[in-house]
C-alpha positions as CSV (number, residue, x, y, z in Angstrom):
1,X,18.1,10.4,74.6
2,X,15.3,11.0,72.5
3,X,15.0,11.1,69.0
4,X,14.4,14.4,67.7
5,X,11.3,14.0,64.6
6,X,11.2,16.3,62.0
7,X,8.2,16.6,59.6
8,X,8.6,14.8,56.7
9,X,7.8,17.1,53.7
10,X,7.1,15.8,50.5
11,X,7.6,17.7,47.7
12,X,5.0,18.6,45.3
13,X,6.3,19.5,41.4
14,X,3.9,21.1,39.5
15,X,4.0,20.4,36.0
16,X,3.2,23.0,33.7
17,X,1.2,23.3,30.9
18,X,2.4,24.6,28.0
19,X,0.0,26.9,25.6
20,X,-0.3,25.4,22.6
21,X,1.3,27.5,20.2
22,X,-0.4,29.4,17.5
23,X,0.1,28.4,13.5
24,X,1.2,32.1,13.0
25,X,3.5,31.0,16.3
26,X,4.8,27.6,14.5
27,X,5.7,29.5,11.7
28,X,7.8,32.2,13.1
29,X,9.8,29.4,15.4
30,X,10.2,27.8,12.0
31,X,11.6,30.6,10.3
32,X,14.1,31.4,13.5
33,X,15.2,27.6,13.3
34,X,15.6,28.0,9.6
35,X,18.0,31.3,10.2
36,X,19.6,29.9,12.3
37,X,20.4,26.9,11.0
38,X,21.7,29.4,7.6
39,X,24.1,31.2,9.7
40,X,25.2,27.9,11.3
41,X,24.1,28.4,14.8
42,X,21.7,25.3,15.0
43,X,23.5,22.0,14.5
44,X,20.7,20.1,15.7
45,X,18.2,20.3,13.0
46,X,17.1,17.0,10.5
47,X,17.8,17.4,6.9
48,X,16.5,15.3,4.6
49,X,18.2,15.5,1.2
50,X,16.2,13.6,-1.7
51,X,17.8,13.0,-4.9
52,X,15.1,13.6,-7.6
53,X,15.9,11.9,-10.7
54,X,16.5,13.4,-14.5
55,X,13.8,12.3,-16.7
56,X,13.7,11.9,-20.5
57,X,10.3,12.9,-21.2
58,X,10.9,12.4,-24.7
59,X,12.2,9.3,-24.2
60,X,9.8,8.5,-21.4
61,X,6.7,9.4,-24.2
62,X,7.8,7.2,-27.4
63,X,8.2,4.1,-25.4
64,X,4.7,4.6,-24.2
65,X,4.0,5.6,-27.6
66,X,2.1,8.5,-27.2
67,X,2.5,11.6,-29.6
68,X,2.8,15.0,-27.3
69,X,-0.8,15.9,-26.8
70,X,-2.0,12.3,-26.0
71,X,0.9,12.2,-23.6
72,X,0.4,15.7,-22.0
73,X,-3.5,15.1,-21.7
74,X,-3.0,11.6,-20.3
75,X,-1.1,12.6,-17.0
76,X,-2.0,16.1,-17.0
77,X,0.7,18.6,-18.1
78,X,0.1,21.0,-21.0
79,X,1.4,20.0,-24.5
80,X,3.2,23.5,-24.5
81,X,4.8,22.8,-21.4
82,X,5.4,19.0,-22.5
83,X,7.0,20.4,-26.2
84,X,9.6,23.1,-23.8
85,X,10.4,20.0,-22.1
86,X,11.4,18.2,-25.0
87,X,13.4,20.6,-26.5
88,X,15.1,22.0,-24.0
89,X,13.3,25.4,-23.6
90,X,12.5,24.2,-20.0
91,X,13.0,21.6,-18.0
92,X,10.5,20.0,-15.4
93,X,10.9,21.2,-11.4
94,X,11.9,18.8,-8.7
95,X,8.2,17.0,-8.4
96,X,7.1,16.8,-11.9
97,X,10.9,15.2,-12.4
98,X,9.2,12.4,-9.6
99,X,5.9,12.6,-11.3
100,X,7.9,11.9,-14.8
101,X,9.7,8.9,-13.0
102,X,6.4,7.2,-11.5
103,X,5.1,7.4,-15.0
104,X,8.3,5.6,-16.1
105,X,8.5,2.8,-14.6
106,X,4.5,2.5,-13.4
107,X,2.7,4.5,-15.6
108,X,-0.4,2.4,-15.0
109,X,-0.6,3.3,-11.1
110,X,-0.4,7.2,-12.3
111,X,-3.4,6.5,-14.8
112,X,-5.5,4.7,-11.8
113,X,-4.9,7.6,-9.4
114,X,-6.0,9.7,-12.3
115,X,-9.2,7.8,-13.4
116,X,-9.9,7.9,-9.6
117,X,-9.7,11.5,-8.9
118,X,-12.2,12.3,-11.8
């Protein structure tokens, strides 16, 4: 009896290369996720929920003892926008609130990063 050979294939996969996608490209898969993820049809998406603080900027100021304008000129912000702050006219967004609570507790750091940049 003889053996009966058969060829021996081997298989060759071809991996494809994706083309890169386009920034207008990103976007607009971004966008789809995001809908998606509203509508809850995307479980599988990473959120990332940062709690920013509530800052006293009045409070914040006087301990650095710093009138309004010195304090508004030092780190930045103007003294308008500083005096609508304090009395309630406004309040600071999300990453000024951060801003307010580097300069807080290390408002030396803020003032190096400030020298620096000018």
């Amino acid at each position: 009896m003889t053996a009966k050979r058969t060829p021996q294939h081997t298989a060759k996969t071809t991996t494809r290369r994706r083309k890169p996608q386009t920034v207008g490209e990103s976007i607009i898969q971004g966008l789809k996720e995001a809908i998606a993820w509203t509508e809850g049809k995307n479980d599988k998406v990473r959120l990332t929920l940062v709690n920013v603080p509530q800052v006293d900027v009045r409070k914040v100021r006087l301990k650095m003892g710093l009138s309004q304008s010195r304090f508004a000129t030092k780190f930045g912000f103007p003294p308008a926008t500083l005096r609508n702050w304090e009395q309630g006219r406004s309040h600071p967004d999300a990453p000024t609130r951060v801003l307010l609570a580097v300069i807080a507790k290390h408002p030396a750091a803020v003032e190096d990063v400030l020298r620096q940049a000018s």
